[in-house]
C-alpha positions, 0 to 999 in steps of 0.5 A, a space after each residue: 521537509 524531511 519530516 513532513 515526508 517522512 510523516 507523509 510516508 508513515 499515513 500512506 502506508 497505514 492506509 495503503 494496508 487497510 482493508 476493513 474501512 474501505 470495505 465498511 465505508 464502501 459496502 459490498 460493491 467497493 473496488 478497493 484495491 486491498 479487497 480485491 486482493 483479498 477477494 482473490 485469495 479467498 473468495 475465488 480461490 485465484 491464487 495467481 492472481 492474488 499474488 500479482 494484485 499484491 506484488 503490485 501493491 508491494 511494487 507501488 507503494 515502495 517506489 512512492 516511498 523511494 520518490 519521497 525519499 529521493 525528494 527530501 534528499 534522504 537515504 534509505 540506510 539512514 531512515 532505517 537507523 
């Protein structure tokens, strides 16, 4: 179990990340969460705004990863390792 989450784990945050499949496969008028990011920084020049979307993303994918840790009984110092 331990290894499917951590597996789990690995491909969620590859694709959490991605930013050029989404916009490729859902053209120009896809509302991906990394595109609406980086259309916040770039394109509107709304920096308070950018920086909210991404702490939200840091925020969110860390606690997914704290749950499936907690789940297969693991410890973060012990992943690291």
């Amino acid at each position: 179990m331990p290894g499917i989450m951590s597996g789990s784990i690995v491909v969620f945050m590859l694709t959490l990340g991605n930013y050029l499949t989404p916009n490729l496969m859902g053209g120009k008028n896809s509302l991906w969460f990394t595109e609406q990011i980086y259309n916040q920084f770039i394109a509107s020049f709304n920096w308070n705004q950018g920086a909210a979307f991404g702490f939200l993303l840091l925020a969110l994918s860390s606690c997914i990863i704290w749950l499936g840790l907690k789940l297969t009984g693991q410890k973060l110092s012990r992943v690291v390792q």
